[in-house]
C-alpha positions as a Markdown table, in Angstrom:
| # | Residue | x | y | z |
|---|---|---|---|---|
| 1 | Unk | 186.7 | 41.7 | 86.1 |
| 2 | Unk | 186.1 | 40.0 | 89.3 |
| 3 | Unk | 183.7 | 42.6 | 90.4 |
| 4 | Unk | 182.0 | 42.6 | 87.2 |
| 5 | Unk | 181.5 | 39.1 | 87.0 |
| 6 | Unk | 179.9 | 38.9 | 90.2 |
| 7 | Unk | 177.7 | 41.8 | 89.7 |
| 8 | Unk | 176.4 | 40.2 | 86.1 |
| 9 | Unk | 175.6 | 37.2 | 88.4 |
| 10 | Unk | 173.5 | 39.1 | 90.4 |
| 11 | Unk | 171.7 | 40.8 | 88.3 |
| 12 | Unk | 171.4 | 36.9 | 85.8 |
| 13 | Unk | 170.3 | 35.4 | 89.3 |
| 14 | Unk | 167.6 | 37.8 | 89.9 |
| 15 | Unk | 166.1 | 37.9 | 86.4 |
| 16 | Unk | 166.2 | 34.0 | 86.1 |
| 17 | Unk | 168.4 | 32.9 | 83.7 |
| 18 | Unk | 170.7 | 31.1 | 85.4 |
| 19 | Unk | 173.9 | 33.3 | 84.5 |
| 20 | Unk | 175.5 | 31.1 | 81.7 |
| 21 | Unk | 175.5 | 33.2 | 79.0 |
| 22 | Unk | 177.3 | 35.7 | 81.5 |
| 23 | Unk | 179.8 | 34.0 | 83.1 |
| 24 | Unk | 181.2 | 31.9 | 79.5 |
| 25 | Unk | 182.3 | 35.7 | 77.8 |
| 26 | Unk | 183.2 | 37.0 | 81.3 |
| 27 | Unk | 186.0 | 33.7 | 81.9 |
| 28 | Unk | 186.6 | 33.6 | 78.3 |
| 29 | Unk | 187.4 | 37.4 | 77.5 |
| 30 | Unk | 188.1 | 38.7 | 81.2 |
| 31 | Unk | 190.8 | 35.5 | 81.8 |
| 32 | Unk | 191.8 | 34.2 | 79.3 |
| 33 | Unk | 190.2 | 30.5 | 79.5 |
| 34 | Unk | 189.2 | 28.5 | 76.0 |
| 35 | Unk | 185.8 | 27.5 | 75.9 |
| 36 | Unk | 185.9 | 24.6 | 76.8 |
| 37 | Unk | 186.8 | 25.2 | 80.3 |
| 38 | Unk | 185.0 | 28.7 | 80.4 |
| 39 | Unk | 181.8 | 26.2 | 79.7 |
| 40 | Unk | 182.9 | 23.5 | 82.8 |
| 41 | Unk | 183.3 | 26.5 | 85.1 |
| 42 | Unk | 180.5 | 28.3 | 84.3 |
| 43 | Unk | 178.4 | 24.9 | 85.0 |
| 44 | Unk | 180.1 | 24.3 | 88.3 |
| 45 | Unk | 179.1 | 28.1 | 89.1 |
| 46 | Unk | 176.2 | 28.1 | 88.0 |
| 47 | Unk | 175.2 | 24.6 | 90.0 |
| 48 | Unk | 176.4 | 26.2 | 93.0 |
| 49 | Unk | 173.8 | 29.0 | 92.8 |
| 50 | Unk | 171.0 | 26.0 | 92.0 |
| 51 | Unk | 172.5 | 24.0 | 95.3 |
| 52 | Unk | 172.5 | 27.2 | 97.6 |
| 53 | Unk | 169.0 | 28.6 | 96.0 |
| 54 | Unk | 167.5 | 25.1 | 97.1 |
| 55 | Unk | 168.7 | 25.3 | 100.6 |
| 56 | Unk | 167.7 | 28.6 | 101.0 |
| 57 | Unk | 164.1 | 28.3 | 99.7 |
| 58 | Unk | 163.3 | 25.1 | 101.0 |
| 59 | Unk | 162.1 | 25.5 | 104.3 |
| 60 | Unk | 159.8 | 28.4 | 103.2 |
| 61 | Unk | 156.0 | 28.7 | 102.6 |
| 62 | Unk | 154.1 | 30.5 | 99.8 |
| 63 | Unk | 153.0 | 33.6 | 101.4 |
| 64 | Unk | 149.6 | 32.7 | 100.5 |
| 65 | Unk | 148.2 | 29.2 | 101.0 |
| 66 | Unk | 149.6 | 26.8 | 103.4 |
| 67 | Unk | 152.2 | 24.5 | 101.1 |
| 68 | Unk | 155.8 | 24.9 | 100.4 |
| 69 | Unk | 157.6 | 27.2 | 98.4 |
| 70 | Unk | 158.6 | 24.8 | 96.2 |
| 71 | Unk | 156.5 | 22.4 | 94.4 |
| 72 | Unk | 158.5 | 19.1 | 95.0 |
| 73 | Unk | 156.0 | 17.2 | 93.7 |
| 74 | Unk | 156.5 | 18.6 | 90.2 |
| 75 | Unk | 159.9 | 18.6 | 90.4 |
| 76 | Unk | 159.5 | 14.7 | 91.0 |
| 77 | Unk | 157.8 | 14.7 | 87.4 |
| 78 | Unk | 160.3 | 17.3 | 85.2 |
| 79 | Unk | 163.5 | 16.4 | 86.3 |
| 80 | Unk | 163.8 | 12.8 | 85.4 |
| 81 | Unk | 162.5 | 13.8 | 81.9 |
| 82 | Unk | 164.9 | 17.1 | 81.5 |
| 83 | Unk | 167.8 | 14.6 | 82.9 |
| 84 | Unk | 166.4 | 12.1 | 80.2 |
| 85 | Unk | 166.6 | 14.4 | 77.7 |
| 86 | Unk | 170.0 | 16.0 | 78.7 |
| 87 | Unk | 171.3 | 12.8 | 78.4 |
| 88 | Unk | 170.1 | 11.7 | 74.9 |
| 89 | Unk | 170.7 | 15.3 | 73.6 |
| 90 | Unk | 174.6 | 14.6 | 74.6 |
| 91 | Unk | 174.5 | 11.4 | 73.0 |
| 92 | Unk | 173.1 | 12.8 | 69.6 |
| 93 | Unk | 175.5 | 15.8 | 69.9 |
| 94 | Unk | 178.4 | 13.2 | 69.4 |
C-alpha cells in the first residue's frame, strides 16, 4: 500500500494536482485512518512536496529569457488573496 501510495504521488506530482485526492482514499482505505486525520496527513504530505518543490526550483532560470523560474512577483500578488480566501472559506464553512 506503501508502494502504491508513493507511486500515485508520483505520477499526482507530475500531472499537477497536488496528490490530495490520492493520498485521502490511499490513508483511508489502505490504513485504516477516519477522514479526518486521512485529510491532516494528506495536507502535511502534500505541503512537504510544495516546501521541497520550492527549494528545488528556486535557484533555476527559464530556459529561455534571463528571469527566474518562478515568478515571485506574482506569487507576491495571489497568495495573500488565496490565503484570504482560505481563511474566510473556513469561517463560512463553520
Amino acid at each position: 500500500t506503501l508502494c502504491f501510495a508513493g507511486l500515485a504521488l508520483v505520477l499526482a506530482a507530475g500531472g499537477g494536482i497536488g496528490g490530495g485526492s490520492i493520498l485521502v482514499p490511499v490513508f483511508m482505505l489502505g490504513f485504516g485512518f477516519h477522514a479526518k486525520h486521512a485529510v491532516a496527513l494528506s495536507n502535511v504530505a502534500i505541503f512537504g512536496g510544495a516546501i521541497s518543490n520550492t527549494v528545488l526550483n528556486a535557484p533555476r532560470t527559464h530556459p529561455f529569457k534571463q528571469r527566474p523560474l518562478i515568478d515571485w512577483d506574482l506569487i507576491l500578488v495571489m497568495e495573500p488573496l488565496t490565503i484570504a480566501g482560505a481563511v474566510v472559506g473556513a469561517f463560512i464553512n463553520k
